[in-house]
N, C-alpha and C positions, 0 to 999 in steps of 0.2 A: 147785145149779148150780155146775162149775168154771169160775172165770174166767181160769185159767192153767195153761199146764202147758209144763213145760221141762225139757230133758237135758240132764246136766251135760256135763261135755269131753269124756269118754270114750265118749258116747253107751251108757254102759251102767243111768245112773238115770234116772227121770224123777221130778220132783215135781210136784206139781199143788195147786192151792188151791181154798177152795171158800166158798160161802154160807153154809154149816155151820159157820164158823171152823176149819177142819181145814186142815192142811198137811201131806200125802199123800206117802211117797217108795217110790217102785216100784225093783224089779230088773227091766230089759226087756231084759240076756240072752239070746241065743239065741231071741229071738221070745217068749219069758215074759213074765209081767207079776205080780211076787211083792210084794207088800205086807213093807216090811222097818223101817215108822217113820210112823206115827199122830200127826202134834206139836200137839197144845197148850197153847195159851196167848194166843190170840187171842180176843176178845168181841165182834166182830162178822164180820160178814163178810170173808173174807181178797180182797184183789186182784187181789194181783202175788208170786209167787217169781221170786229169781236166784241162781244160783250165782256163788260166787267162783272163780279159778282155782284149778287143786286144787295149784299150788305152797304156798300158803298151807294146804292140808288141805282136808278136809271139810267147806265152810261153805255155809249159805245163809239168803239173807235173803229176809224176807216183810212184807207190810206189809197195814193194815188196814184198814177203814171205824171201828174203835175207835180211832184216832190212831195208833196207835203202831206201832214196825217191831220187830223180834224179829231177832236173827241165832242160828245155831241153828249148832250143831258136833258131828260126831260123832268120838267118845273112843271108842277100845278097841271098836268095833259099836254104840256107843250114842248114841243121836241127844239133844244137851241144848241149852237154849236157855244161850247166852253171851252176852247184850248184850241189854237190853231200851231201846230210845229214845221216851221218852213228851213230846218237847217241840213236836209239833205240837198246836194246836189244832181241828181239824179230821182228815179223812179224811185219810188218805196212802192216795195212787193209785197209784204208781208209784217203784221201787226196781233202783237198776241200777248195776253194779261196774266200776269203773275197770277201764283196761287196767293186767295187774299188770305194768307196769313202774315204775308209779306207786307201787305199794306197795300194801295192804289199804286203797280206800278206797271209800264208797259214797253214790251219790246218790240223794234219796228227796224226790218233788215230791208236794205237801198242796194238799187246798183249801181251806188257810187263805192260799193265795197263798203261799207261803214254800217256798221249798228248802234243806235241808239238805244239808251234808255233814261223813259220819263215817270218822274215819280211824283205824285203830289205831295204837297207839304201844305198842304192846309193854305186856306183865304185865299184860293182861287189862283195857288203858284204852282209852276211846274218845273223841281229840278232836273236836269238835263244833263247827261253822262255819255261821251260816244266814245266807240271801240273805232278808232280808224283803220281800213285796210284789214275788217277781219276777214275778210275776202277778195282777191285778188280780180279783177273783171265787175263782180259783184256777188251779192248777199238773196238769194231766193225764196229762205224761208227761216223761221226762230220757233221754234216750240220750249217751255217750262220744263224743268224735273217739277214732278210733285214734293208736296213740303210734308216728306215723308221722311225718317233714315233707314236706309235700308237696314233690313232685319231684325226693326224695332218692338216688328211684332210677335220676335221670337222670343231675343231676347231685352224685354219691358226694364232700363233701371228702375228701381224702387224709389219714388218721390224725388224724381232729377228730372226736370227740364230739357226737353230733347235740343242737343246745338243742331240747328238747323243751317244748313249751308246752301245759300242762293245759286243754282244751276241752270244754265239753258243749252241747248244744243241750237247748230245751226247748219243749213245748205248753202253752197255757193257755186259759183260759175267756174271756181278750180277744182272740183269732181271732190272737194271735202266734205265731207259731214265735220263740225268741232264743237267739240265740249267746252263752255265759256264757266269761271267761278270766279265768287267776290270772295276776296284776298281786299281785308282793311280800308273797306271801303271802294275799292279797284277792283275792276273786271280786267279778267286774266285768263288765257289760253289752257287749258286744262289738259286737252286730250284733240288729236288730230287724227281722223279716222278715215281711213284709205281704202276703199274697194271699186267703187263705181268707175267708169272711163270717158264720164259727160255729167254736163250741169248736172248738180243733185237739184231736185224742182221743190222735193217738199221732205222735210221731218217730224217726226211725233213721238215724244215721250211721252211713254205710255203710263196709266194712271197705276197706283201700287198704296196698296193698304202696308205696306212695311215687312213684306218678305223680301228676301236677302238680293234677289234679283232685280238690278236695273235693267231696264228694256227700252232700247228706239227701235225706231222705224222709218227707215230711206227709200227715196225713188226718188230718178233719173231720167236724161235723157236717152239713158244706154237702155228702157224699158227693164230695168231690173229693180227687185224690190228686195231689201238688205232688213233682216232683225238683227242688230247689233243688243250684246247682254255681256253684262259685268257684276258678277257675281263676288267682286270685292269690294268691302264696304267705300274705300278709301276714292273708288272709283278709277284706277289706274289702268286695269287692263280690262279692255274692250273684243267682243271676238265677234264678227262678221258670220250670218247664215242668210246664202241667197234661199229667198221664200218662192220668187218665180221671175222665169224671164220672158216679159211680154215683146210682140210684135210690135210694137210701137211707144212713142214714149208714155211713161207715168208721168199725170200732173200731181196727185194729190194722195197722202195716206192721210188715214183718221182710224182713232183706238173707239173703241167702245168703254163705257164709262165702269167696266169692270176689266178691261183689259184682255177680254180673252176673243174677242174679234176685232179683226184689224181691216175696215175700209179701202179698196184701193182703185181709182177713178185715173183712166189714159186715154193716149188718142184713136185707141181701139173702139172707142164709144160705149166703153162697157165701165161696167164696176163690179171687181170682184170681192168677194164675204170670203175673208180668210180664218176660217172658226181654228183657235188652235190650243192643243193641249200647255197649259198654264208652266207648269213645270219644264217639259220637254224639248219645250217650242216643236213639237211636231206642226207644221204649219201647212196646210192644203188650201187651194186654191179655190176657188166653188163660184163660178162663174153664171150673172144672169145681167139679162139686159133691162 
């Protein structure tokens, strides 16, 4: 069974992971689909692949029901694993790449409750930072703020260097969505977000050019799908709109890279295109198989 597949920036590879322990990367080219990298090194079932931005090169990270995450780099055509992270104790579900203004770095939530974060530092090191226990049972999923400030784009300082403040959101096995920020170096609890009534499965902060509105995106086992928006800059208050409630569970949301369609894939066997007005969040459903 693949449980992920994803194109890098260029939309010219995809990778794919599978039940098989395999980490699959295609050429899809001109409507092809060429097998160009077979990677293992995983002992159970793989999850999750992501790419990193390809300023950094060739990289992608995978993570596994064996604990550990693999980031993988291709040299000269050749696909090699560069970085093996064996310090969860449990499953790692979910692995997902800063925005690279941030620099190489990567977030990877376990259901040993714990999230990590690994950041290069240059000549092949990787420092390592874990949030113990941000999740009670376990940790499902991590998604990025964009390295945006909200409402930068209204109102521009004149010749100031935007403070940018490192953001992630996260789902877990205690029905939370939470807001994670570096505070001096330290990753710290920001905001704890309450609606769902089962595992949250997947989150997604959506992409923003710097209007005033932050926006996520939840689903659960409870088949409900949450746009959570915070329309002050400081990021304190969060306000929950259920988008739809499915017959079955949601595994997966996904934004589109303007933000105004929101992907959502359950065990309904569908995937529904949620097109919605930008401002309003009027959000509808549009269902196809």
């Amino acid at each position: 069974m693949i449980h992920d597949a994803q194109m890098d920036y260029y939309g010219t590879r995809l990778a794919t992971c599978s039940s098989d322990r395999s980490v699959k990367i295609f050429d899809v080219r001109n409507g092809g689909q060429i097998l160009i990298a077979d990677l293992r090194g995983h002992e159970g079932p793989v999850w999750q692949v992501a790419w990193a931005h390809p300023m950094y090169g060739n990289i992608l990270a995978s993570c596994s029901y064996d604990r550990k995450v693999i980031i993988w780099k291709e040299e000269n055509g050749t696909w090699e694993k560069t970085y093996e992270y064996t310090g969860h104790d449990s499953s790692v579900n979910s692995v997902c790449w800063a925005p690279h203004d941030y620099g190489l770095i990567l977030a990877c939530g376990s259901s040993d409750g714990a999230i990590s974060l690994l950041s290069y530092t240059g000549d092949g090191q990787w420092e390592v930072k874990k949030i113990g226990n941000a999740h009670t049972i376990g940790c499902n999923a991590v998604s990025w703020a964009p390295a945006v400030v909200p409402g930068s784009l209204i109102e521009q300082p004149s010749g100031q260097k935007p403070n940018y403040i490192k953001r992630f959101a996260s789902g877990g096995c205690d029905n939370l969505v939470k807001i994670w920020k570096e505070e001096d170096g330290q990753w710290k609890e920001e905001q704890k977000l309450e609606a769902h009534s089962d595992w949250v499965r997947d989150v997604a902060w959506a992409p923003s050019i710097g209007l005033p509105t932050s926006t996520i995106a939840s689903c659960s086992q409870d088949g409900r799908v949450f746009i959570w928006t915070c329309d002050d800059a400081s990021g304190n208050s969060w306000s929950p709109k259920l988008l739809h409630k499915f017959t079955d569970v949601v595994w997966h949301v996904s934004w589109s890279i303007t933000a105004n369609i929101l992907a959502v894939s359950g065990g309904d066997n569908k995937v529904s295109a949620a097109p919605g007005l930008l401002l309003s969040h009027a959000l509808f459903p549009e269902e196809f198989t």
